[in-house]
C-alpha positions in Angstrom: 27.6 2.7 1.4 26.0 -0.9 2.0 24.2 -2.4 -0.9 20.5 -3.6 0.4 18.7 -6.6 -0.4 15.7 -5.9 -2.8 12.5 -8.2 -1.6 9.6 -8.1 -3.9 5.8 -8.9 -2.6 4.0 -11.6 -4.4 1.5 -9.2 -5.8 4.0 -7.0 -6.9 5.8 -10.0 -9.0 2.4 -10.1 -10.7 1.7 -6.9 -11.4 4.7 -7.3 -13.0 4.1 -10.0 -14.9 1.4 -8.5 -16.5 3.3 -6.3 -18.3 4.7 -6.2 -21.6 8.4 -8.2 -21.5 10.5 -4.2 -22.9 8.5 -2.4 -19.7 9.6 -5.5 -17.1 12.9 -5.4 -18.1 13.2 -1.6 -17.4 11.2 -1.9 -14.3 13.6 -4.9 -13.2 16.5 -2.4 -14.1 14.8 0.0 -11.8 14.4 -2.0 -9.2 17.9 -3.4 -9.2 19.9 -0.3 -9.2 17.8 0.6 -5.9 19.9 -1.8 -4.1 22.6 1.2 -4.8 21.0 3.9 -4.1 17.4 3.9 -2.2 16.9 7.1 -2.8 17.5 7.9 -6.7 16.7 11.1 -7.9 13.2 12.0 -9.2 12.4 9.2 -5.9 9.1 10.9 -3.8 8.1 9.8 0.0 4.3 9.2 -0.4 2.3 11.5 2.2 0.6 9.0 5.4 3.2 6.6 4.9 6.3 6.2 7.4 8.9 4.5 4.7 7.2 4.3 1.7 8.6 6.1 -1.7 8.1 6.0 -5.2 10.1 6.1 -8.6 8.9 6.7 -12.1 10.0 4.6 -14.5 8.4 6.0 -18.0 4.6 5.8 -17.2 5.0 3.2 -14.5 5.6 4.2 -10.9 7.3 0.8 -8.2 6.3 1.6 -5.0 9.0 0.7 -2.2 9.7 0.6 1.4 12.6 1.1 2.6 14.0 -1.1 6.2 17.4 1.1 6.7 18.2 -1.0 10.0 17.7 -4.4 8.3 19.2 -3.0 4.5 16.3 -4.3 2.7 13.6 -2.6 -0.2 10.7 -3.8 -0.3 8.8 -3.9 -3.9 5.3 -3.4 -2.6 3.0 -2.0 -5.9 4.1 -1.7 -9.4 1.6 -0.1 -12.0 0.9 2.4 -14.1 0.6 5.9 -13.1 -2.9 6.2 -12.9 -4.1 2.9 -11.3 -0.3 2.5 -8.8 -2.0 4.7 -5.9 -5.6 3.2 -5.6 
């Protein structure tokens, strides 16, 4: 299987960066290991969206999109659980 590229928005790399340094290296870990495997298990396709899926990592969710023809995830959203959807 091809390995994709892993883009990350600009407001994704701060959400990020708001975080403590122990949850952004386990988000970064998650994020990585999509490059695998874009579709780990536990991943859910968000209703009204073409390409867009989400993982849980503890109580964080990353929000992705996936380009299949161009191998590339997107990082669009990363947040916790309750404010990652709004």
């Amino acid at each position: 299987m091809a390995r994709f590229e892993i883009e990350i928005t600009h407001s994704a790399e701060k959400q990020l960066q708001t975080l403590r340094r122990d949850d952004q290296q386990r988000l970064a870990t998650a994020m990585l290991a999509l490059a695998e495997d874009p579709r780990p298990r536990g991943s859910k396709k968000l209703p009204g969206y073409e390409d867009v899926f989400r993982i849980r990592v503890g109580r964080f969710r990353v929000l992705y999109s996936v380009a299949k023809k161009r191998l590339v995830i997107l990082i669009l959203k990363i947040g916790h659980r309750r404010e990652v959807y709004r």
